[in-house]
gemmi code that builds the backbone of each chain (N, CA, C; Angstrom):
import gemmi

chains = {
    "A": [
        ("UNK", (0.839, -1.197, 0.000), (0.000, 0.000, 0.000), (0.873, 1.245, 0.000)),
        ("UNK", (0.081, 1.942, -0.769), (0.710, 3.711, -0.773), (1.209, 4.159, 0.497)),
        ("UNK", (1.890, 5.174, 0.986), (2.046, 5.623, 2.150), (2.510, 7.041, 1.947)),
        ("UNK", (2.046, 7.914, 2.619), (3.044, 9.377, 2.783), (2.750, 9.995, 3.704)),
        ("UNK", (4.549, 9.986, 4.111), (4.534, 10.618, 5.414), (4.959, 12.191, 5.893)),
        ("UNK", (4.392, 12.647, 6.520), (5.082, 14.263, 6.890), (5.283, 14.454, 8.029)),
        ("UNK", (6.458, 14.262, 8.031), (7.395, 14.199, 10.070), (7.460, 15.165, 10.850)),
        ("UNK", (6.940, 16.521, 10.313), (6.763, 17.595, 10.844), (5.493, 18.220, 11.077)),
        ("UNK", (4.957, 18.106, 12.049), (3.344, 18.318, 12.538), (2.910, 19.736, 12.288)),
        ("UNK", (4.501, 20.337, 13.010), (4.507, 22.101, 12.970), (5.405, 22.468, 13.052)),
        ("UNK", (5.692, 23.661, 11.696), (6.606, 24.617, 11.558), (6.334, 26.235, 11.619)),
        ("UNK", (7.675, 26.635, 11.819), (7.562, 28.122, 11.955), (8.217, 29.014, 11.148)),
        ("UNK", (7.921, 29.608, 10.613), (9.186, 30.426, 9.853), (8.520, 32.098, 9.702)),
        ("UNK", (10.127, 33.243, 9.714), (9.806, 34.522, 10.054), (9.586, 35.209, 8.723)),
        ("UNK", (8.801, 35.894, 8.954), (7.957, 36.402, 7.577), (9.210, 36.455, 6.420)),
        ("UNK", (9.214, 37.087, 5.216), (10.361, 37.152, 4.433), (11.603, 35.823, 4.189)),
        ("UNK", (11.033, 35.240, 5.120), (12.488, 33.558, 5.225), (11.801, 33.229, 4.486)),
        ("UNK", (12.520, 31.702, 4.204), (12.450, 30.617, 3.595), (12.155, 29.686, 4.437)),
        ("UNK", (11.420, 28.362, 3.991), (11.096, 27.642, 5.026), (10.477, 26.014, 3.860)),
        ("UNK", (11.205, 24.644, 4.984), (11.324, 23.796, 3.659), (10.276, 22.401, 4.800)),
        ("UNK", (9.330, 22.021, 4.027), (8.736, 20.797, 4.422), (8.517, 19.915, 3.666)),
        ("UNK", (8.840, 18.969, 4.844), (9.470, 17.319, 4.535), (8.195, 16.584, 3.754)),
        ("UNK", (8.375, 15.422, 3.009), (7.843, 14.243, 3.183), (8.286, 13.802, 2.477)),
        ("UNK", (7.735, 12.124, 2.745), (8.533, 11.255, 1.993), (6.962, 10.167, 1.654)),
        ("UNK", (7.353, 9.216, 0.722), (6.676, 8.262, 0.396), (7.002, 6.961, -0.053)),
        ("UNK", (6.402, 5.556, -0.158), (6.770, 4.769, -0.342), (6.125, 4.231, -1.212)),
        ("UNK", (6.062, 3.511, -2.565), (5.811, 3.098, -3.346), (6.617, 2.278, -4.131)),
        ("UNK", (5.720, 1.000, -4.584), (6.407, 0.326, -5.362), (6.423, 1.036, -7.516)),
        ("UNK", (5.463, 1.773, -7.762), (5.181, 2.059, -9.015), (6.029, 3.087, -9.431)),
        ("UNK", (6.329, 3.031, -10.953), (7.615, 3.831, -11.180), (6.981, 5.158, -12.012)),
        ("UNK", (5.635, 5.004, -12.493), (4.875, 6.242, -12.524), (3.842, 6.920, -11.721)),
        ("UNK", (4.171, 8.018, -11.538), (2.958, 8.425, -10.322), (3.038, 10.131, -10.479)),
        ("UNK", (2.337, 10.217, -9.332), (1.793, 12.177, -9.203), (2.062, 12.132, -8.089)),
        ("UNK", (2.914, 13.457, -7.471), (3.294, 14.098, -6.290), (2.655, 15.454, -5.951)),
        ("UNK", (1.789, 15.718, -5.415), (1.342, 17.400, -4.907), (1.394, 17.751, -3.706)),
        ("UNK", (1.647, 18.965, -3.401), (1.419, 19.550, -2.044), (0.166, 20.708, -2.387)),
        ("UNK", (-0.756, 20.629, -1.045), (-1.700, 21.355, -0.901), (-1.830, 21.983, -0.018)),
        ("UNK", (-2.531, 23.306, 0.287), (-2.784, 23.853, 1.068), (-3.989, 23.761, 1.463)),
        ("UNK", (-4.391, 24.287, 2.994), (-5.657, 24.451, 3.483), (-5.510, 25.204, 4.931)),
        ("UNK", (-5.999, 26.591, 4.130), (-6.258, 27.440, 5.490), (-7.355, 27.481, 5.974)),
        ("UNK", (-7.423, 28.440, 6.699), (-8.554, 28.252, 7.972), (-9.492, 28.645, 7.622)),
        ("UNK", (-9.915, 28.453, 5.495), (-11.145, 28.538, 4.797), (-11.371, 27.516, 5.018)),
        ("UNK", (-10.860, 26.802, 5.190), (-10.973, 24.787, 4.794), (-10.508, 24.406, 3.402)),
        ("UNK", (-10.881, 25.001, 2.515), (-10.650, 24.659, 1.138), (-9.005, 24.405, 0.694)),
        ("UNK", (-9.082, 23.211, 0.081), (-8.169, 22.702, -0.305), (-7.459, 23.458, -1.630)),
        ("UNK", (-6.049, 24.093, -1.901), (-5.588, 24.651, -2.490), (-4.483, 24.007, -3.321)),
        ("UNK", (-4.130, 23.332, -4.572), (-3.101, 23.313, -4.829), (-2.351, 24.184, -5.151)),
        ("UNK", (-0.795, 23.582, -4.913), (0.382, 24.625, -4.690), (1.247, 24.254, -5.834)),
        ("UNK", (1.239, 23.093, -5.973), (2.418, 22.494, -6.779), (2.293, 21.131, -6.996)),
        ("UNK", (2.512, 20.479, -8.433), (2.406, 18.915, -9.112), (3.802, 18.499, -9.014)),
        ("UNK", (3.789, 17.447, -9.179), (5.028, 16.957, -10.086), (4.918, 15.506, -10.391)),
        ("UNK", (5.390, 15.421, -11.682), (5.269, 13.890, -11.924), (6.809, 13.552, -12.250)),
        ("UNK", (6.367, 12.304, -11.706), (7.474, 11.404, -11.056), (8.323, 11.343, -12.672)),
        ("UNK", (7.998, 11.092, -14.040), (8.622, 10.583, -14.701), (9.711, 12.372, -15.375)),
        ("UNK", (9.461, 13.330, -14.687), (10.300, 13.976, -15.123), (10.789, 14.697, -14.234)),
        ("UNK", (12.268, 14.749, -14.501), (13.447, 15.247, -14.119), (13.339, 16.393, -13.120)),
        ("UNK", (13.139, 16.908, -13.639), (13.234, 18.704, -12.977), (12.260, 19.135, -12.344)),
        ("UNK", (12.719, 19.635, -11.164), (12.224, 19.969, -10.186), (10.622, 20.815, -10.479)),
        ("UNK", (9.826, 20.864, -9.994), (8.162, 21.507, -10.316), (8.805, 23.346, -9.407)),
        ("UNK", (8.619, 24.380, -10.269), (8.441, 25.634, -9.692), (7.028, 26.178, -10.005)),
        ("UNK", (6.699, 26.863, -8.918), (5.453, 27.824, -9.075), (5.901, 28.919, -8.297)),
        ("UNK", (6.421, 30.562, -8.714), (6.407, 31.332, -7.945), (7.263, 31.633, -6.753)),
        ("UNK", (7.052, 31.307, -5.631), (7.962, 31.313, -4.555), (8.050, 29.656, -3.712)),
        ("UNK", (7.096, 28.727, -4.754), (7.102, 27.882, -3.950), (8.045, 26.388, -5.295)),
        ("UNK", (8.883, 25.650, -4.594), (9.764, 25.083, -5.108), (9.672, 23.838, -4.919)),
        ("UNK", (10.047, 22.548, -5.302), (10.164, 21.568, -5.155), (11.399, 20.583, -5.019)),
        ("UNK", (11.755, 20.401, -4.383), (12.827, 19.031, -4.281), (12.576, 17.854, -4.335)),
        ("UNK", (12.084, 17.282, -5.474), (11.851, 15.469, -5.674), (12.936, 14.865, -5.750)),
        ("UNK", (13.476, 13.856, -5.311), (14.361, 12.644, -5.074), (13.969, 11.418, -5.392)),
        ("UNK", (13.401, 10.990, -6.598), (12.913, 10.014, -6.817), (13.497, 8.089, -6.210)),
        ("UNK", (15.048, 8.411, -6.311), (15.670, 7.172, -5.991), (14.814, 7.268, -4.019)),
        ("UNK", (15.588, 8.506, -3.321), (15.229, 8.591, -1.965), (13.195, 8.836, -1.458)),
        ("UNK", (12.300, 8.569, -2.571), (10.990, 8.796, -2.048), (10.933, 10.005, -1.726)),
        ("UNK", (11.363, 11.121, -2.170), (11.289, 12.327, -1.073), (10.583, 12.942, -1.980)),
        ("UNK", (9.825, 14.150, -0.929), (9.552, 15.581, -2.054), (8.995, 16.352, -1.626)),
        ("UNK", (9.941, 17.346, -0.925), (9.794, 18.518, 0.041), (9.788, 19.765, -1.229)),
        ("UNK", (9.064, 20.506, 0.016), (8.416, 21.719, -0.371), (9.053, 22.926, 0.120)),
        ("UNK", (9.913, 23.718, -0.579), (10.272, 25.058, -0.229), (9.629, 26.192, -0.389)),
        ("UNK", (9.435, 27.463, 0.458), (8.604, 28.445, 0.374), (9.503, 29.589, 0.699)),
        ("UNK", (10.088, 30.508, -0.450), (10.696, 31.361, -0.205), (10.232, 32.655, -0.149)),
        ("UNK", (10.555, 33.285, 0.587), (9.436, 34.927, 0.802), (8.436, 34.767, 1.653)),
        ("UNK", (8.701, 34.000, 2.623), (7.579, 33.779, 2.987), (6.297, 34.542, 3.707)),
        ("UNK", (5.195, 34.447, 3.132), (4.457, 35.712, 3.665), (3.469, 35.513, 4.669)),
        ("UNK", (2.158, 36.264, 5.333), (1.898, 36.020, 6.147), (0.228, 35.170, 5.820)),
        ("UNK", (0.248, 35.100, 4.771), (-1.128, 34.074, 3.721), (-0.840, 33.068, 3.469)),
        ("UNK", (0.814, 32.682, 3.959), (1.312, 31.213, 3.761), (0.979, 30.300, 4.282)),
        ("UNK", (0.610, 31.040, 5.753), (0.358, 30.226, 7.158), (-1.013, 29.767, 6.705)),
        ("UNK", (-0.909, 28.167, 7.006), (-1.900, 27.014, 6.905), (-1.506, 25.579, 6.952)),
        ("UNK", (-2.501, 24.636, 7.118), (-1.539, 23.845, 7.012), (-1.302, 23.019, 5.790)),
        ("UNK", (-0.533, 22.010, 5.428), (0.164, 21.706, 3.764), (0.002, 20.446, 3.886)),
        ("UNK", (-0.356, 20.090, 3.447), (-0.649, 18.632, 2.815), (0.037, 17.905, 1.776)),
        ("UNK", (0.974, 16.889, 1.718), (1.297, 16.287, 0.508), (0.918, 14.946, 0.038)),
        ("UNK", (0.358, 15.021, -0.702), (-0.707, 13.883, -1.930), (0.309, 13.091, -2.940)),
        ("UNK", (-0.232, 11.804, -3.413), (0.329, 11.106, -3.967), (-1.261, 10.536, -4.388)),
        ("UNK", (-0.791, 9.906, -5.797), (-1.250, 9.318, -7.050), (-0.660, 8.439, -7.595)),
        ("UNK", (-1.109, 7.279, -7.537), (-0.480, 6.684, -9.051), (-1.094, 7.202, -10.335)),
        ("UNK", (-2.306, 7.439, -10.608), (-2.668, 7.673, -11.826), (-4.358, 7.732, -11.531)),
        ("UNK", (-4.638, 6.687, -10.348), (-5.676, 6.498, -10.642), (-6.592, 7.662, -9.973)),
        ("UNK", (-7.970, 6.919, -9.108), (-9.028, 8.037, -8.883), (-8.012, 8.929, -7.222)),
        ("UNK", (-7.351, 7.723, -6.802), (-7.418, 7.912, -5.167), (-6.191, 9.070, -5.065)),
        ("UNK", (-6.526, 9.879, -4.201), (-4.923, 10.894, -3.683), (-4.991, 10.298, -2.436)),
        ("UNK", (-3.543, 9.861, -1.831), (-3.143, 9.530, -0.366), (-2.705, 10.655, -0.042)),
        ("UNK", (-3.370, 11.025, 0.778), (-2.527, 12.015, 2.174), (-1.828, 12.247, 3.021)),
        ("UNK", (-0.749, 12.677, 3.578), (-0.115, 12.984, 4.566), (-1.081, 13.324, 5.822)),
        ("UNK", (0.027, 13.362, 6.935), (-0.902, 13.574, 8.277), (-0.768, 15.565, 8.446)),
        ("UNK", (-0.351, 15.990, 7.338), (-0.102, 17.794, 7.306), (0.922, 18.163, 8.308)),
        ("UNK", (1.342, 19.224, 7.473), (2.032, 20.365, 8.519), (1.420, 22.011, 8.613)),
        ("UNK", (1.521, 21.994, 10.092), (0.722, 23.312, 10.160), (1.810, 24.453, 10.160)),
        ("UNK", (1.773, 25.195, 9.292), (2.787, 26.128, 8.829), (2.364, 27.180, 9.652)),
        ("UNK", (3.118, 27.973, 10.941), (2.898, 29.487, 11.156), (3.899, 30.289, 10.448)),
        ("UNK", (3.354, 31.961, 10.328), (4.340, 32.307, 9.543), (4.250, 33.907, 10.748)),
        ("UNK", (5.537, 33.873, 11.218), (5.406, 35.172, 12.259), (5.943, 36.344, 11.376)),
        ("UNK", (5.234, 37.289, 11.950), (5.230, 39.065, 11.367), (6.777, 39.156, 11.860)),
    ],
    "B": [
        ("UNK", (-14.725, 30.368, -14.559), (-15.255, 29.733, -13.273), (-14.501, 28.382, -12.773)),
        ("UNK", (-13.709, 28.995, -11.720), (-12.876, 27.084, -11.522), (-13.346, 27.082, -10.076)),
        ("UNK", (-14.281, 27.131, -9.683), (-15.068, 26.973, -8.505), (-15.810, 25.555, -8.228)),
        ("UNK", (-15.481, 25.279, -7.096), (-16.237, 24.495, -6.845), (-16.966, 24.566, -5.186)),
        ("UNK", (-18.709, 24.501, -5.415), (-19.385, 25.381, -4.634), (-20.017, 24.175, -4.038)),
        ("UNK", (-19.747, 24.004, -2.760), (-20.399, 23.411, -1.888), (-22.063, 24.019, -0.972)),
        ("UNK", (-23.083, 23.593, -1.073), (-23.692, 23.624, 0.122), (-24.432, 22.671, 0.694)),
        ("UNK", (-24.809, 23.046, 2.024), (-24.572, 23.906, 2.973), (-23.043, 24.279, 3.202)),
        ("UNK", (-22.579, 25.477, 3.998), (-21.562, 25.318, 4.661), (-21.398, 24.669, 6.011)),
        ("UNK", (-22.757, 24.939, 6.947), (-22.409, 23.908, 7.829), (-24.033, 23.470, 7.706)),
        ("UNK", (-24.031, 22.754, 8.571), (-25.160, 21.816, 8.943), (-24.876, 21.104, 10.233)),
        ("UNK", (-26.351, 21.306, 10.831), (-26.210, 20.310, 11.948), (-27.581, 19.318, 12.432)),
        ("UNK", (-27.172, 18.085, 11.780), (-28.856, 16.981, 12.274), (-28.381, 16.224, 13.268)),
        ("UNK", (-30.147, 16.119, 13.499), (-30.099, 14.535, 14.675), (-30.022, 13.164, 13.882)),
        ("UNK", (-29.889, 12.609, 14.685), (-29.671, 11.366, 14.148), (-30.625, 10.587, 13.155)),
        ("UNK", (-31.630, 10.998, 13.330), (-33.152, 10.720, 13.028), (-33.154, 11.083, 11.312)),
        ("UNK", (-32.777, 12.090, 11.502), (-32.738, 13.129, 10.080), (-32.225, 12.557, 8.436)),
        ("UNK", (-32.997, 13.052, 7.310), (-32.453, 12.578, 6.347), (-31.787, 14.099, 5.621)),
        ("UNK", (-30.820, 14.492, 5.262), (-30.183, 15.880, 4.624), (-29.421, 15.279, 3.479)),
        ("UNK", (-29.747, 16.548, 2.698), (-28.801, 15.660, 1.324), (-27.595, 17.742, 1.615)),
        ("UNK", (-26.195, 17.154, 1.388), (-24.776, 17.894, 0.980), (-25.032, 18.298, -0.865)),
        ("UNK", (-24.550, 19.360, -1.093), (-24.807, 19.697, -3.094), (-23.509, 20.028, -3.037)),
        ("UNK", (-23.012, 19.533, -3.977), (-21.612, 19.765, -4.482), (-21.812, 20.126, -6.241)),
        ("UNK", (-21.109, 21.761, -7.003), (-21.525, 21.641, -7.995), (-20.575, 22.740, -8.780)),
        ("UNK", (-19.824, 22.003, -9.865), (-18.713, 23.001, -10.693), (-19.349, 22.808, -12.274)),
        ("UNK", (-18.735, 23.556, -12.746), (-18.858, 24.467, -14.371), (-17.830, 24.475, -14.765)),
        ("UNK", (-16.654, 23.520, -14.519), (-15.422, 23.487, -15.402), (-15.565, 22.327, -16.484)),
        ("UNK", (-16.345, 21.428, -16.555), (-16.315, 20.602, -17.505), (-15.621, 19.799, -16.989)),
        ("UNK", (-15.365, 19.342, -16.219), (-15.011, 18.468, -15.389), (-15.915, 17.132, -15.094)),
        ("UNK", (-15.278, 16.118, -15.854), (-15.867, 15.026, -15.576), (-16.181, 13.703, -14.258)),
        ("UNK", (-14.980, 14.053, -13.620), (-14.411, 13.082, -12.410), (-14.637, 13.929, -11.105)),
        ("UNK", (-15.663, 13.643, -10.602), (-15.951, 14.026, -8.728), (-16.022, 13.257, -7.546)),
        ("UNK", (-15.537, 14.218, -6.800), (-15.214, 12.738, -5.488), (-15.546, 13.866, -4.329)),
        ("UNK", (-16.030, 12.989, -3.061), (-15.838, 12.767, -2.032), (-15.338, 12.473, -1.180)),
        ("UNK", (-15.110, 13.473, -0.137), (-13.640, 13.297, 1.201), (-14.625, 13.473, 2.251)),
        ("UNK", (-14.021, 12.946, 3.322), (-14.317, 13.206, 4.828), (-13.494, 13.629, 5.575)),
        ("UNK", (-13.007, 14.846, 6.347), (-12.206, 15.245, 7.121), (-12.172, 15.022, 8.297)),
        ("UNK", (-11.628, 14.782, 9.064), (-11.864, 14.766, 10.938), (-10.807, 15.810, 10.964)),
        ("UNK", (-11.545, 16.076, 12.409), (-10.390, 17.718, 12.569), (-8.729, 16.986, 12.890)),
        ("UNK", (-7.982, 17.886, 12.273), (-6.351, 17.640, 12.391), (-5.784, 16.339, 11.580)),
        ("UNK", (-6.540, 15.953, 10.817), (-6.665, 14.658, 10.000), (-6.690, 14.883, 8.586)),
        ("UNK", (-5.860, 14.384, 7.533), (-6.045, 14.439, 6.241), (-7.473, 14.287, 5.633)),
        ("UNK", (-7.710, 14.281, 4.557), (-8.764, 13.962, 3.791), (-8.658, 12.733, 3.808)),
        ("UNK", (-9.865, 11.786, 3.792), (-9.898, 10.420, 3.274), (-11.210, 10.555, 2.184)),
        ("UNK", (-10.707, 9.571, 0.809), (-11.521, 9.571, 0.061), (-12.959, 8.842, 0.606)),
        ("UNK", (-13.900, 9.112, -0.170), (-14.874, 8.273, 0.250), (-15.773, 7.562, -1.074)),
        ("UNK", (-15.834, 8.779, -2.082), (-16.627, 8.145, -3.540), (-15.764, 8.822, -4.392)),
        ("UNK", (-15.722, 7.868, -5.838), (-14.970, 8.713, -6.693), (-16.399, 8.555, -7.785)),
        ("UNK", (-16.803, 9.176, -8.681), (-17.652, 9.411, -9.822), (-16.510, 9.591, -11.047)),
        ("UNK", (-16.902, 9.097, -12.741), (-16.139, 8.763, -13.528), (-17.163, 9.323, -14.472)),
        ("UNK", (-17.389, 10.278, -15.330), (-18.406, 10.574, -16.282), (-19.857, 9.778, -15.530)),
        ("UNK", (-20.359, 10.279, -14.608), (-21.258, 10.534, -13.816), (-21.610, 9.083, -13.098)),
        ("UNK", (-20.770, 8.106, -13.105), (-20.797, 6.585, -12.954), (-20.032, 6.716, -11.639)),
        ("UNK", (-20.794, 5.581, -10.393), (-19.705, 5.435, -9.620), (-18.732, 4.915, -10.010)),
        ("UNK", (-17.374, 5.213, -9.445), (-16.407, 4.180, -10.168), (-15.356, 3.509, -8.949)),
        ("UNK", (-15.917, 4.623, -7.839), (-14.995, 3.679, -6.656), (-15.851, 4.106, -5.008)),
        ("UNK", (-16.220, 3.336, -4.695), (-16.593, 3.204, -2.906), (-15.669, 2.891, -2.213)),
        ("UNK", (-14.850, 3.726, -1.364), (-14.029, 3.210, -0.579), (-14.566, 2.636, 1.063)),
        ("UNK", (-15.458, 1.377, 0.722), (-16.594, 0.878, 1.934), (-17.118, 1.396, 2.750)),
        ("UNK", (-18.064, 2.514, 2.470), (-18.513, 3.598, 3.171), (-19.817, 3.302, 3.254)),
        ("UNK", (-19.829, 3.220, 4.935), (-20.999, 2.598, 5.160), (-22.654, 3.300, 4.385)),
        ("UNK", (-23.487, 2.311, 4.491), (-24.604, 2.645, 3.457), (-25.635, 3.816, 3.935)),
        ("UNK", (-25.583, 4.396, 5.000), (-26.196, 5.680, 5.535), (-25.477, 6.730, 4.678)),
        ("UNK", (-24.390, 6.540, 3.833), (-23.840, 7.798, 3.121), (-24.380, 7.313, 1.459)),
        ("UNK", (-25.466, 8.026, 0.839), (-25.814, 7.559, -0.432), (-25.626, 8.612, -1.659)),
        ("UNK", (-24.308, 8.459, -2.457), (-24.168, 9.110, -3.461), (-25.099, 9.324, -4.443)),
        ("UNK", (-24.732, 11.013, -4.933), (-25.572, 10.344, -6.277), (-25.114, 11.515, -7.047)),
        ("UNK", (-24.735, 11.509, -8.971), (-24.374, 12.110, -9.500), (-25.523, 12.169, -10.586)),
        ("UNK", (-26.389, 13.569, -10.535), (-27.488, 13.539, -11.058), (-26.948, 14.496, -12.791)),
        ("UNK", (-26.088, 14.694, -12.972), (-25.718, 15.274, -14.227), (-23.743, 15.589, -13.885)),
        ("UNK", (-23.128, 15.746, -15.235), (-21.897, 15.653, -15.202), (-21.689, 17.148, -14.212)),
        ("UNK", (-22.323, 17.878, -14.156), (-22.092, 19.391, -13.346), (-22.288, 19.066, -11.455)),
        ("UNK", (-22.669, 18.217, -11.380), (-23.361, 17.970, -10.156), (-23.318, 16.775, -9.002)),
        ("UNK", (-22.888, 16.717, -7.871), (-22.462, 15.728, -7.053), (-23.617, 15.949, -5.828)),
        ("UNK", (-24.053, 15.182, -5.479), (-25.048, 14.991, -4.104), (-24.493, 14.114, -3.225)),
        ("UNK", (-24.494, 14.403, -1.697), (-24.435, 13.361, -0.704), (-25.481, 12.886, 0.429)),
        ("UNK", (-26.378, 11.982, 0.199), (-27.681, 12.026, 0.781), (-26.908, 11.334, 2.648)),
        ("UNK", (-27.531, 11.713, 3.299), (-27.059, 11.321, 4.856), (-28.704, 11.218, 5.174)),
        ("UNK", (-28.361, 9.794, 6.234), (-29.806, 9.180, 6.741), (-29.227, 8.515, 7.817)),
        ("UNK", (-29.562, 8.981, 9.043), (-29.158, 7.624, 10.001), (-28.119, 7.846, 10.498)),
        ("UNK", (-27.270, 9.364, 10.184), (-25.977, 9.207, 10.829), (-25.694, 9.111, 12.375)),
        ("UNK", (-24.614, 8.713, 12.698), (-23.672, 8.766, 13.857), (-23.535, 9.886, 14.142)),
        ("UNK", (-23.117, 10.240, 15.408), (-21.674, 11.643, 16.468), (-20.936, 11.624, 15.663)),
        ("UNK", (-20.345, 10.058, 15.296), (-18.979, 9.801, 15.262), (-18.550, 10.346, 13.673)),
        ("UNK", (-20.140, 10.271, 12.820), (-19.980, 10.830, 11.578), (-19.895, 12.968, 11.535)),
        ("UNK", (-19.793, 12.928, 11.965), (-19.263, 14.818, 12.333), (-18.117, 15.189, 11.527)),
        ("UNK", (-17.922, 15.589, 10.922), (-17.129, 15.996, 10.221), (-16.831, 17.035, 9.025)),
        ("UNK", (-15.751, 17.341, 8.657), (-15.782, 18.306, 7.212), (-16.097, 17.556, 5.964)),
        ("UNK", (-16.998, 17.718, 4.924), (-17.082, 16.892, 3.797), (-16.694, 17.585, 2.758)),
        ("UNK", (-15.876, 17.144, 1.808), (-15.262, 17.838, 1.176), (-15.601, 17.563, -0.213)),
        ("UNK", (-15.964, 18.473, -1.293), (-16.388, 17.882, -2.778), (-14.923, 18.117, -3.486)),
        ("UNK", (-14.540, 17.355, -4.916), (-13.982, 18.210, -5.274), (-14.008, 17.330, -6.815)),
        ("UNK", (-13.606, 18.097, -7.332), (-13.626, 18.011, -9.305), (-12.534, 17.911, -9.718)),
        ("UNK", (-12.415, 17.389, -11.137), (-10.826, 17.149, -11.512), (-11.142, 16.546, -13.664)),
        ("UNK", (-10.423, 17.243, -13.911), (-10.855, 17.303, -15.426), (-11.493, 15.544, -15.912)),
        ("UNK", (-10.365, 14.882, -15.402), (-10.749, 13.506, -15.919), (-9.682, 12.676, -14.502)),
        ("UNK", (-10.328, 11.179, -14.424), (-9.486, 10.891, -13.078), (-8.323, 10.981, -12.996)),
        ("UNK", (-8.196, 10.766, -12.066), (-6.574, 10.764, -11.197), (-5.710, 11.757, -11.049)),
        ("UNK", (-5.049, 11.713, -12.694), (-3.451, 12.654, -12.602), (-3.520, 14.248, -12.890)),
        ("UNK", (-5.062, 14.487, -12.569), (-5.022, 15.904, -12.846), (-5.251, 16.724, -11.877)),
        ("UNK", (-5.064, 17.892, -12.130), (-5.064, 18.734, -10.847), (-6.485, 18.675, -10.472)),
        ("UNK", (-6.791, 18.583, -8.965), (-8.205, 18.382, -8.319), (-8.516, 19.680, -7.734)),
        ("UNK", (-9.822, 20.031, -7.958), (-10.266, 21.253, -7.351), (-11.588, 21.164, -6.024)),
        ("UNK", (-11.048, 21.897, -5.243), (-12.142, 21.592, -3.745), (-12.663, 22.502, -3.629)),
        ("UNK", (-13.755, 22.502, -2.836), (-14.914, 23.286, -2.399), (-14.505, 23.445, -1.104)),
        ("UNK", (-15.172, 24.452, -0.714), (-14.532, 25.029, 0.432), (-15.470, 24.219, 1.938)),
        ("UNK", (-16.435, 22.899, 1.630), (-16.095, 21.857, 2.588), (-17.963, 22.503, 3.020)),
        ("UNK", (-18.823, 21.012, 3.595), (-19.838, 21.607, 4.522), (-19.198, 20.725, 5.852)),
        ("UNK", (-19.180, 21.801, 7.039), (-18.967, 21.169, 8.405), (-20.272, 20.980, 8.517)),
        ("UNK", (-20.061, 19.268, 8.773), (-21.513, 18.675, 9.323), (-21.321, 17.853, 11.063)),
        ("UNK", (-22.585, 18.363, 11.681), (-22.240, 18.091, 12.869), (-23.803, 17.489, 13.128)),
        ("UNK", (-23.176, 16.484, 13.951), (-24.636, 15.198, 14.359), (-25.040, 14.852, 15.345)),
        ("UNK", (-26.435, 15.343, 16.134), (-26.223, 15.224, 17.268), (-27.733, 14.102, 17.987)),
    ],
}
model = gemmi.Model(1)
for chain_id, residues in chains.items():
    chain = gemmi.Chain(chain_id)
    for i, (resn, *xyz) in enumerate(residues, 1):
        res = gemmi.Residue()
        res.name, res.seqid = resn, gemmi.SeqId(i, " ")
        for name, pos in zip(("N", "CA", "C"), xyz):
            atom = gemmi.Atom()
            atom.name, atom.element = name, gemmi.Element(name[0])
            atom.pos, atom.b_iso = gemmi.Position(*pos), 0.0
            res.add_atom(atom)
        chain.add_residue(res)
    model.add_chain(chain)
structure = gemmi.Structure()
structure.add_model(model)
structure.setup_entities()
């Protein structure tokens, strides 16, 4: 079975920083979908950023970055600039292809003034 | 319009009660699903819809009765619920299944008493 994990429950980072969250996943399939999502204290689920597994280079959107490691399961999320609309917490999703996204257990991002 | 409009936003029945959840986007979006949130808890899927067909139950007990009455439109009929069923329900849309970006509604908190 799918798995993804996010080892960091809660982070902090000072407005204008940078700030990088973990996860990792385990899978046996060599094609798949990686996202991180957001969800602030609208509830609504936001994507931030895709990436699929079969290509190379890293997924950018804006201030928010990606580090996939395909050999190591990894694929943390960098947020540079960070502002004060960042703060929520982040979710990272996995796909093989099909209907289901697996979830992480989130990280609740504060972002201090 | 890349909305996807949930109502109610919240709701609250007795146990007794039958309430139907409306979930409903205008992107042309063929593939809709169903999440259940518990607070501090990821999403878990619950129905996926495939060009207006169920196409996946993830064994959700039978007091939760889907129904996709046109490709624009997702319903969740509740009869009989639990406390224990309290939760955020989450709609969300996605061009065609799986590997595409999924879009959420901003969730009805349903609470059961």
């Amino acid at each position: 079975a799918q798995t993804v994990t996010q080892s960091q429950p809660e982070m902090s980072v000072q407005e204008a920083e940078t700030v990088t969250l973990s996860c990792t996943y385990d899978t046996s399939e060599s094609d798949y979908y990686l996202f991180w999502y957001k969800q602030p204290p609208s509830r609504q689920m936001i994507l931030v950023i895709r990436q699929e597994a079969y290509k190379q280079q890293n997924a950018t959107e804006n201030r928010f970055s990606v580090n996939f490691q395909k050999a190591a399961k990894s694929f943390s999320l960098k947020i540079s600039d960070s502002q004060l609309g960042d703060a929520a917490m982040y979710f990272c999703a996995y796909t093989v292809g099909g209907d289901k996204l697996t979830f992480g257990t989130g990280t609740r991002l504060a972002v201090r003034p | 319009d890349t909305e996807v409009t949930q109502t109610p936003k919240h709701l609250v029945m007795g146990m007794t009660n039958k309430k139907s959840l409306k979930c409903e986007q205008h992107m042309g979006h063929r593939a809709m699903y169903w999440y259940k949130q518990k607070a501090k808890k990821p999403p878990e899927l619950m129905f996926v819809y495939s060009y207006e067909k169920l196409s996946i139950n993830e064994s959700v007990p039978s007091r939760f009765s889907p129904e996709c009455p046109n490709s624009s439109l997702l319903n969740l009929h509740l009869h009989a619920l639990q406390p224990e069923d309290s939760a955020l329900y989450l709609c969300a849309s996605s061009q065609a299944s799986g590997n595409t970006e999924a879009f959420f509604g901003q969730g009805t908190r349903l609470t059961v008493v």
